[in-house]
C-alpha positions as CSV (number, residue, x, y, z in Angstrom):
1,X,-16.5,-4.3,11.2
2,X,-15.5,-2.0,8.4
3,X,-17.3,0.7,9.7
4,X,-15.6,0.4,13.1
5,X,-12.3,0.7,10.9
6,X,-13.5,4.2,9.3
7,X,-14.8,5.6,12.8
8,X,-10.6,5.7,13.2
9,X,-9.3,7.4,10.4
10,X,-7.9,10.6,10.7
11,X,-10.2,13.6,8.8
12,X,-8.8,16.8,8.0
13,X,-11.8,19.0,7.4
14,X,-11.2,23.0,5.7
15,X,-13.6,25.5,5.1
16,X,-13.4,29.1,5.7
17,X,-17.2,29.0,6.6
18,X,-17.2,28.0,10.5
19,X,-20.6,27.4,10.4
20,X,-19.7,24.8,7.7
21,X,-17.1,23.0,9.8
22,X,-19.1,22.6,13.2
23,X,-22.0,20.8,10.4
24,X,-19.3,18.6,9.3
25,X,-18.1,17.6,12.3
26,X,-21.3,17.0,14.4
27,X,-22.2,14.5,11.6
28,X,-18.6,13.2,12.3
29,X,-19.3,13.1,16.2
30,X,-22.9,11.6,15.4
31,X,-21.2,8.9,13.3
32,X,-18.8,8.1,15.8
33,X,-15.9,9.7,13.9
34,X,-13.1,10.3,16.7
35,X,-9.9,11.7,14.8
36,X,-10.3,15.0,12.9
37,X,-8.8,18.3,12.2
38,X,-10.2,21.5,11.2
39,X,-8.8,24.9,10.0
40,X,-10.6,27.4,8.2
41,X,-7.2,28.6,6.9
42,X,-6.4,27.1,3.5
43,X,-3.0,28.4,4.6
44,X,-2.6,25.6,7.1
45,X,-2.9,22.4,5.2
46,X,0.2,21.7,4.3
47,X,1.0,21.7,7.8
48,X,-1.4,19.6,9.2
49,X,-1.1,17.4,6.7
50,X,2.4,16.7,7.7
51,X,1.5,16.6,11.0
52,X,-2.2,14.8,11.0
53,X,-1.8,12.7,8.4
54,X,-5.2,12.8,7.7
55,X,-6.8,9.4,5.7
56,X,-9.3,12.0,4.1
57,X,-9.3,15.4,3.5
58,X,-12.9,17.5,2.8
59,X,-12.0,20.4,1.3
60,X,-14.0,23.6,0.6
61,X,-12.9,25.5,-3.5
62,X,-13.8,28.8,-2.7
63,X,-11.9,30.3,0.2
64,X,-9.6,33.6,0.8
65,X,-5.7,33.2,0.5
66,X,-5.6,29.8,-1.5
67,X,-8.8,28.1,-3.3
68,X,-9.4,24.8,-2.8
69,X,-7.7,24.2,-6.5
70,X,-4.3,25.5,-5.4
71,X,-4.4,23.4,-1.8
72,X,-4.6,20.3,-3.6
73,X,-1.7,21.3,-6.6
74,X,0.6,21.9,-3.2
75,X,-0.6,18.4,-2.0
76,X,0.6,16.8,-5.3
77,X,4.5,17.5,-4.3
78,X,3.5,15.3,-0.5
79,X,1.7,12.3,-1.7
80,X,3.8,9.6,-3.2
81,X,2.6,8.6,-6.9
82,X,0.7,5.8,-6.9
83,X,-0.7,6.2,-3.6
84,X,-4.6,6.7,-3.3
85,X,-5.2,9.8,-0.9
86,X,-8.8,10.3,-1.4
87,X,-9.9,14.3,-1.4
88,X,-13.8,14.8,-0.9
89,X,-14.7,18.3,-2.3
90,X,-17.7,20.2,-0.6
91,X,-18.4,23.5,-2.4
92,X,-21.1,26.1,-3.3
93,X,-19.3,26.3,-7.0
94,X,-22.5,24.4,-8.8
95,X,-20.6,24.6,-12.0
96,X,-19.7,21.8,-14.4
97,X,-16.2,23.5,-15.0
98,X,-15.2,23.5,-11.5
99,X,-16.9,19.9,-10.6
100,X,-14.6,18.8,-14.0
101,X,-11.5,20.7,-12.7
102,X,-11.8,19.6,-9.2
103,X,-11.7,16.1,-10.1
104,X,-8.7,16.5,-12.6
105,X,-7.2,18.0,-9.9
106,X,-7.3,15.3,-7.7
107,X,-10.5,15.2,-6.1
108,X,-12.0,12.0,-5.6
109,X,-15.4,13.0,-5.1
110,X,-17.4,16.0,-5.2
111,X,-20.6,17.3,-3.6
112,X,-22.8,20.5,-4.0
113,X,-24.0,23.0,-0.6
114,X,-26.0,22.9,0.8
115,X,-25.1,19.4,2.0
116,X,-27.3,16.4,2.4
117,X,-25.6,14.9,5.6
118,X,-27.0,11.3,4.9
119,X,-24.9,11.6,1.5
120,X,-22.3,13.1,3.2
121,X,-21.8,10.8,5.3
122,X,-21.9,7.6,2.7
123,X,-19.3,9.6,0.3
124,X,-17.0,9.7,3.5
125,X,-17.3,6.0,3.8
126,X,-16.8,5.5,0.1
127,X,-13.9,7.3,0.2
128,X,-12.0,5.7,3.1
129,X,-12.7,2.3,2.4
130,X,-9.9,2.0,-0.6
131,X,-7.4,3.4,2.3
132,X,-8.4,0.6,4.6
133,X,-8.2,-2.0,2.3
134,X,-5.1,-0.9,0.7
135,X,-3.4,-0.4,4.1
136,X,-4.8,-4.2,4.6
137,X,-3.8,-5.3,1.4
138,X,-0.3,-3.9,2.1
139,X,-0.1,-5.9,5.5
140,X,-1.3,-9.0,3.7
141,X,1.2,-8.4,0.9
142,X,4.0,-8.4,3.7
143,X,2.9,-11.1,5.8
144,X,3.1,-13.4,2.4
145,X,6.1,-12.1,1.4
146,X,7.7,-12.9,4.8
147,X,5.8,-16.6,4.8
148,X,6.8,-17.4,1.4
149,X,10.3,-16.8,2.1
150,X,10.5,-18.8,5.1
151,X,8.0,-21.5,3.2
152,X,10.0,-22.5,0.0
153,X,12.7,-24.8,1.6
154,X,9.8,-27.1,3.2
155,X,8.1,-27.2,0.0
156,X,9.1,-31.1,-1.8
157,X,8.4,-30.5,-6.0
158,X,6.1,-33.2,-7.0
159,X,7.1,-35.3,-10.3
């Protein structure tokens, strides 16, 4: 069930490797991944983040114009505090310092090139299923608030 959740969430993949991206998303079209969005311009992803709205976002460090590090301080300003936006870094930078400033940063996971797909593809689940259950939670939440509302006025007190 979960899994046919995740095959629906919107991916927003960037790397300015091509050859990168069409990896990425065969595994996402093996896995039955329908919504993504690519660019291999770190230029663009403030745009189609506004206009994707992607659930997860796989992002590349080392590109021309801006590094994966500055993509993800101009995402800071667009996500709401307190809301989990999970960032999945996939880089060639083998280096503890960048693995440490990545994740500071706001990565939520982080994994080495060249990739091992079938760990690709379980860090992808990993890091969609706290937006699933959050966005369930949040429907949940609302559905109780509404119910308890109406509820109260039935409700005798017991002495």
């Amino acid at each position: 069930m979960i899994d046919s959740i995740l095959e629906h969430a919107n991916i927003l993949i960037v790397d300015d490797q091509q050859a990168n991206i069409d990896v990425l998303t065969g595994l996402l079209d093996a896995k039955g991944y329908t919504n993504y969005a690519t660019t291999n311009d770190s230029r663009q992803v403030i745009n189609l983040f506004e206009e994707f709205k992607p659930d997860l976002l796989m992002l590349d460090l080392n590109m021309p114009h801006l590094t994966g590090f500055q993509v993800m301080m101009q995402l800071k300003v667009l996500i709401p505090a307190n809301t989990y936006f999970p960032i999945l870094v996939l880089t060639a930078d083998i280096t503890p310092e960048s693995k440490k400033k990545a994740l500071a940063g706001g990565a939520s996971d982080f994994l080495t090139k060249p990739f091992d797909l079938l760990e690709v593809d379980l860090r992808i689940k990993i890091c969609l299923k706290p937006v699933i259950f959050t966005s369930n939670w949040e429907t949940k939440t609302g559905f109780w608030k509404k119910r308890l509302r109406k509820e109260p006025k039935n409700l005798k007190r017991q002495t």
